[in-house]
Residue, then its C-alpha position, 0 to 999 in steps of 0.5 A: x171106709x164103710x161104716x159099723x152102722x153099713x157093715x150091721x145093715x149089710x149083715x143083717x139084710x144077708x141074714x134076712x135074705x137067707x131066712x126069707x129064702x128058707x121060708x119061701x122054701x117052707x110056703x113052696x113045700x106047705x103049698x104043694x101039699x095043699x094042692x096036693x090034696x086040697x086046700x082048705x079055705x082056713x090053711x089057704x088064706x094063712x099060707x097067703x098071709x104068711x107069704x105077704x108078711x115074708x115078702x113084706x119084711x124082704x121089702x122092706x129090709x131092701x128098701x133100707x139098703x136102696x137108701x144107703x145105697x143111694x146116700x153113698x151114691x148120692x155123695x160121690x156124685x156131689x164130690x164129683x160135681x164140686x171137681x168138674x165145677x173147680x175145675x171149670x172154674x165155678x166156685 
């Protein structure tokens, strides 16, 4: 059964992965504009740090989940690996 602590991390990686797609969407729309119409330096180089630091926390978000993935992956494999060696006849 997953734990509380799987079933927060779970939770709040969704929230983030919904919030990271409404800011994609934001910096889309902010950087069609500025194409539009011409892209100061100053409000090109923050649209770019923007987009870094969203891009930055989803990775970083899924980096966590990776990890908790493979701690649970990584224990159904030692499971795994102590049946087949029983049943080989290693202790």
């Amino acid at each position: 059964m997953a734990s509380d602590a799987t079933r927060k991390l779970l939770k709040a990686f969704g929230i983030a992965v919904t919030d990271f797609e409404d800011q994609v969407e934001t910096l889309v729309t902010r950087a069609d504009a500025l194409k539009t119409h011409g892209a100061p330096p100053e409000e090109a180089v923050a649209l770019l740090e923007e987009a870094v630091r969203a891009v930055t926390v989803m990775t970083e978000r899924w980096a966590e989940v990776q990890g908790l993935l493979q701690q649970v992956q990584q224990k159904a494999l030692e499971a795994a690996q102590g049946v087949l060696e029983a049943t080989r006849g290693k202790p």
